[in-house]
C-alpha positions in Angstrom: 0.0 0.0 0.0 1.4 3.0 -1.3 -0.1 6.8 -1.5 -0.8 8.6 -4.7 -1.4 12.5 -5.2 -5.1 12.8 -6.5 -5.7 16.8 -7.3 -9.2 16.2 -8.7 -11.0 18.5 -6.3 -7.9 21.3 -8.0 -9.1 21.1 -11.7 -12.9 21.4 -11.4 -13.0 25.3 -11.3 -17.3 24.9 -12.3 -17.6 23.0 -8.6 -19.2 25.2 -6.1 -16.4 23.5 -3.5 -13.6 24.6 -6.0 -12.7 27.9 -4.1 -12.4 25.6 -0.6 -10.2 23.6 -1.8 -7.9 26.0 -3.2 -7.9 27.7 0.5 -7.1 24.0 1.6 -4.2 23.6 -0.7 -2.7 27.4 0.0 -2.8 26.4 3.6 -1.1 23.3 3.5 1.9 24.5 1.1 1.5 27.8 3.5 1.2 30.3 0.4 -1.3 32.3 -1.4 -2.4 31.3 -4.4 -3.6 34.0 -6.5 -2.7 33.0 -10.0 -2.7 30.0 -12.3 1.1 30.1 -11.8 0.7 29.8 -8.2 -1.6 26.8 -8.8 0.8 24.9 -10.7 3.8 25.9 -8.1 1.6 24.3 -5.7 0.6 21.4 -7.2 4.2 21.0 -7.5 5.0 21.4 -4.2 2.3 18.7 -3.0 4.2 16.4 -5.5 6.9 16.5 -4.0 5.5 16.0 -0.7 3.7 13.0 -1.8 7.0 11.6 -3.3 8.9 12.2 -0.3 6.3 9.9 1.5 7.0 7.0 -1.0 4.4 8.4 -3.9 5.4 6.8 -7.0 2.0 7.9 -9.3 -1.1 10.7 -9.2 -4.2 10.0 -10.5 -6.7 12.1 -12.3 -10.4 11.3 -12.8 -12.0 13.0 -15.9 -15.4 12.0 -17.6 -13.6 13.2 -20.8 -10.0 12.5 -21.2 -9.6 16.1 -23.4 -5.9 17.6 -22.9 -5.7 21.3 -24.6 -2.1 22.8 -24.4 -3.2 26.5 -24.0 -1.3 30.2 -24.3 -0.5 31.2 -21.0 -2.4 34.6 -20.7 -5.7 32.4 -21.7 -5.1 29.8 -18.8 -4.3 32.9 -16.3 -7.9 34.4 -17.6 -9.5 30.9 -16.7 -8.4 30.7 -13.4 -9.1 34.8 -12.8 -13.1 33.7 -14.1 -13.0 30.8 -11.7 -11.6 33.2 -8.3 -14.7 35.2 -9.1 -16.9 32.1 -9.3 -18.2 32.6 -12.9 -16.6 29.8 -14.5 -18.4 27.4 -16.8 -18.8 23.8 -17.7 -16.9 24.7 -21.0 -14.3 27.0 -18.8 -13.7 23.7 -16.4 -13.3 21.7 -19.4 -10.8 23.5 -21.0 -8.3 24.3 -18.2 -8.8 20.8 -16.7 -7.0 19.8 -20.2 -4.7 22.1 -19.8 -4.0 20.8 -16.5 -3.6 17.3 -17.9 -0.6 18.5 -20.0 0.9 20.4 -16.8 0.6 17.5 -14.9 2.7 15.2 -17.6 4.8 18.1 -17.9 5.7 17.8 -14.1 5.7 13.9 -14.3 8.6 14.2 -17.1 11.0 16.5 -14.0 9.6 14.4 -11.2 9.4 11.3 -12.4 5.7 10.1 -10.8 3.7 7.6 -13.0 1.2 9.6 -13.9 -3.0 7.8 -14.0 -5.6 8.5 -15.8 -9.0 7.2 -15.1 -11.9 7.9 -17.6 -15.4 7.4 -18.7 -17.5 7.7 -15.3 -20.4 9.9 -14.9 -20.4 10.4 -11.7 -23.6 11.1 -8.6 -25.8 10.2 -11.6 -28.3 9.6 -9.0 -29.7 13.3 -8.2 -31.5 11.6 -4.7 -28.6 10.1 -3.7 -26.6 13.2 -4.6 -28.6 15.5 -2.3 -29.3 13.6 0.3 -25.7 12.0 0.8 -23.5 14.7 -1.1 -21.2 13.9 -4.0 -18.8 10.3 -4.2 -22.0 8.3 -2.3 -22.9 6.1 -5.4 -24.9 6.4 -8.7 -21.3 6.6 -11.0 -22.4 5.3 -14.4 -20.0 4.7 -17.4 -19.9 6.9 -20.3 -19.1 6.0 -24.0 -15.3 7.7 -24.4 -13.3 8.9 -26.9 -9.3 8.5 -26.6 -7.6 9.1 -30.1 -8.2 12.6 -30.2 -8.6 13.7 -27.3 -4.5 12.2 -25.7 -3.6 13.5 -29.1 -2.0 17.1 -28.0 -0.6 15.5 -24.8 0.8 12.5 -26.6 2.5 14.0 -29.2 4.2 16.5 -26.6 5.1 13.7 -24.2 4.3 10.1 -25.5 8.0 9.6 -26.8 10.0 11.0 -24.3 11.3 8.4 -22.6 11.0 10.2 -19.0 7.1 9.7 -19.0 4.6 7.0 -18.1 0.8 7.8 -18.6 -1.3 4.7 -17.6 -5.0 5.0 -18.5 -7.9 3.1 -17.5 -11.4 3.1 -18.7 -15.2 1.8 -18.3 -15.6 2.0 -22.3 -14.8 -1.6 -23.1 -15.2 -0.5 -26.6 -12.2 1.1 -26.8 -10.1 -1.8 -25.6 -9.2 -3.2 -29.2 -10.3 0.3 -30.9 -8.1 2.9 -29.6 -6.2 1.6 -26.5 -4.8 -0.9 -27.6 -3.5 0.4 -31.0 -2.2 3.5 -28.8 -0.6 1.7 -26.1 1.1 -0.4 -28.7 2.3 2.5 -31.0 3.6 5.1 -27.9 6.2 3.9 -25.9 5.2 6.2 -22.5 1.7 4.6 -22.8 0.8 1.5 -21.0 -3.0 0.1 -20.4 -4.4 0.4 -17.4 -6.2 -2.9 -15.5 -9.8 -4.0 -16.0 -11.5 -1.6 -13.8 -14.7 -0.8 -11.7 -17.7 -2.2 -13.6 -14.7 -4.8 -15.0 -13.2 -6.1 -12.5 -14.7 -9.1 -12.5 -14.3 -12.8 -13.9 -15.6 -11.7 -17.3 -14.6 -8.3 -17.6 -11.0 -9.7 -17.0 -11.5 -12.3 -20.0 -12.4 -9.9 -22.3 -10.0 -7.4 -21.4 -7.5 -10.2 -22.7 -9.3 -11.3 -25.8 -9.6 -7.7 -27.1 -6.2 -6.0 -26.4 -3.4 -8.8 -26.1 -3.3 -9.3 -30.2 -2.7 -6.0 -30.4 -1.3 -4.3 -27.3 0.9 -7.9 -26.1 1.7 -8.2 -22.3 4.7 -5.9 -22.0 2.7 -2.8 -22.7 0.1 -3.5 -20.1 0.1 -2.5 -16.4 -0.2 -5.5 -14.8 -2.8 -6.0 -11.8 -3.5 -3.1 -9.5 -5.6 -2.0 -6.5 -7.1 1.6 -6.3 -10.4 0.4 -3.6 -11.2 1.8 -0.4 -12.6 -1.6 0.4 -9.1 -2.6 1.8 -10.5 -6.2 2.7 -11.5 -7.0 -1.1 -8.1 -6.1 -2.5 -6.8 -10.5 -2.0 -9.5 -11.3 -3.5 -9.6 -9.3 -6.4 -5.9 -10.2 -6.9 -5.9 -13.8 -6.5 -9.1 -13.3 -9.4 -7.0 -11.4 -11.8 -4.0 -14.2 -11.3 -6.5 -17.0 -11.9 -8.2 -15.0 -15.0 -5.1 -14.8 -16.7 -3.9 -18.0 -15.7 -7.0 -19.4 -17.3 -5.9 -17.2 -20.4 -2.3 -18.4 -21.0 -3.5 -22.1 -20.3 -5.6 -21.5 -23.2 -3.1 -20.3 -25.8 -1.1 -23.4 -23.9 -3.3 -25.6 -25.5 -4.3 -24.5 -28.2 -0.1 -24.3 -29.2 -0.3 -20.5 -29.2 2.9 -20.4 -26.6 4.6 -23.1 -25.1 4.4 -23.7 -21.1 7.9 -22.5 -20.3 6.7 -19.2 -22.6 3.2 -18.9 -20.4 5.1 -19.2 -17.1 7.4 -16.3 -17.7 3.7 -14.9 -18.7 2.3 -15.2 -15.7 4.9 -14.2 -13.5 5.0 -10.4 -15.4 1.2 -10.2 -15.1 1.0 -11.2 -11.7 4.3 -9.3 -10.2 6.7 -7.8 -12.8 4.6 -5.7 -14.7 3.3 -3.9 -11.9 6.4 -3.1 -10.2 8.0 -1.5 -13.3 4.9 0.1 -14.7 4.9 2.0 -11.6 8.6 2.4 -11.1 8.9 0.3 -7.9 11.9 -2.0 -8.9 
């Protein structure tokens, strides 16, 4: 178990909670944060913070994985709107992908993983919403679009050999579509794990049957563990090792691989991949 800098609450300048957690973070790196400039500072600052407590990764969670790379003066005017509390849906779209592009241009200097978890529209439940408040349920997947939208932050950062952008997604339909073929093409990018709605026996089996023609074994993440619900996380790995155990047995006998081939298989899925997608060896 290891932490992992998650600035959501940071990039959602629409959120009526967005100026609170600005004050949160200007108190904790103990400096005012007036401009976009001082935003980024501090979200470098927390960074290394996290690092320094054994960090190896942040996470982001977008509905739309968009990254925009804009002029500075129009990023400074976006955060400006968003101090005043007038910014949009449109605004908060288009300097959360801005963000996105800082926050692989700070993984290339500080050498975090960075995550990227897309396609969930989330307190979809408007009950559930106001009577429990937001993250209490009702997050439904969306249909999501990758090729265009990592486009800008790809071609900036995809080849450089300093980055690592793993990205998951509830839009199974992009396994063999888009991920896959991007994953297998740039070498920073690496798929993410079956996750949420498909982490389960047959998500698992069709995250293998759609992506490994395509995307192999070395440019996958291996197995990993984001829950809250600490007491599920042997479970869900022991399910994952006898999914893809199941797999390789499979290409076993149908003469695919041999069984010295599948064991060295089994071991990166289970335990190598992991530890050097995330830059723990």
């Amino acid at each position: 178990m290891i932490p992992t800098f998650r600035p959501d609450a940071l990039f959602r300048i629409a959120s009526p909670q967005w100026l609170a957690e600005l004050e949160r973070l200007s108190h904790v790196v103990g400096a005012a944060i007036r401009t976009f400039s001082d935003l980024v500072k501090a979200l470098a600052r927390r960074r290394a913070d996290f690092k320094a407590m054994g960090a190896t990764a942040t996470d982001h969670a977008v509905v739309v994985p968009r990254t925009e790379r804009l002029e500075e003066a129009e990023a400074e005017r976006l955060f400006a709107k968003a101090l005043g509390g007038a910014a949009t849906d449109d605004d908060q779209s288009r300097f959360e992908a801005h963000l996105l592009m800082e926050m692989a241009r700070l993984s290339v200097e500080d050498g975090l993983v960075m995550q990227l978890h897309a396609g969930a529209f989330r307190d979809h439940n408007q009950l559930v919403y106001w009577r429990f408040g937001p993250d209490r349920g009702g997050d439904i997947p969306v249909a999501t679009e990758f090729t265009r939208n990592l486009r800008p932050l790809l071609n900036a950062y995809g080849n450089d050999a300093r980055f690592r952008l793993i990205v998951f997604t509830l839009d199974e339909s992009t396994y063999s579509r888009e991920l896959a073929p991007l994953a297998g093409h740039y070498p920073a990018l690496l798929m993410g794990a079956p996750w949420w709605f498909h982490d389960s026996i047959e998500g698992m089996t069709r995250f293998r049957r759609q992506t490994t023609e395509t995307v192999g074994i070395e440019n996958t993440a291996g197995f990993t563990d984001d829950t809250r619900a600490f007491c599920s996380i042997p479970a869900r790995h022991d399910l994952a090792r006898r999914v893809d155990a199941n797999y390789l047995g499979g290409l076993v006998a149908r003469h695919v691989i041999d069984l010295a081939d599948a064991r060295e298989m089994a071991k990166a899925l289970a335990y190598d991949l992991a530890k050097r997608a995330y830059r723990l060896t």
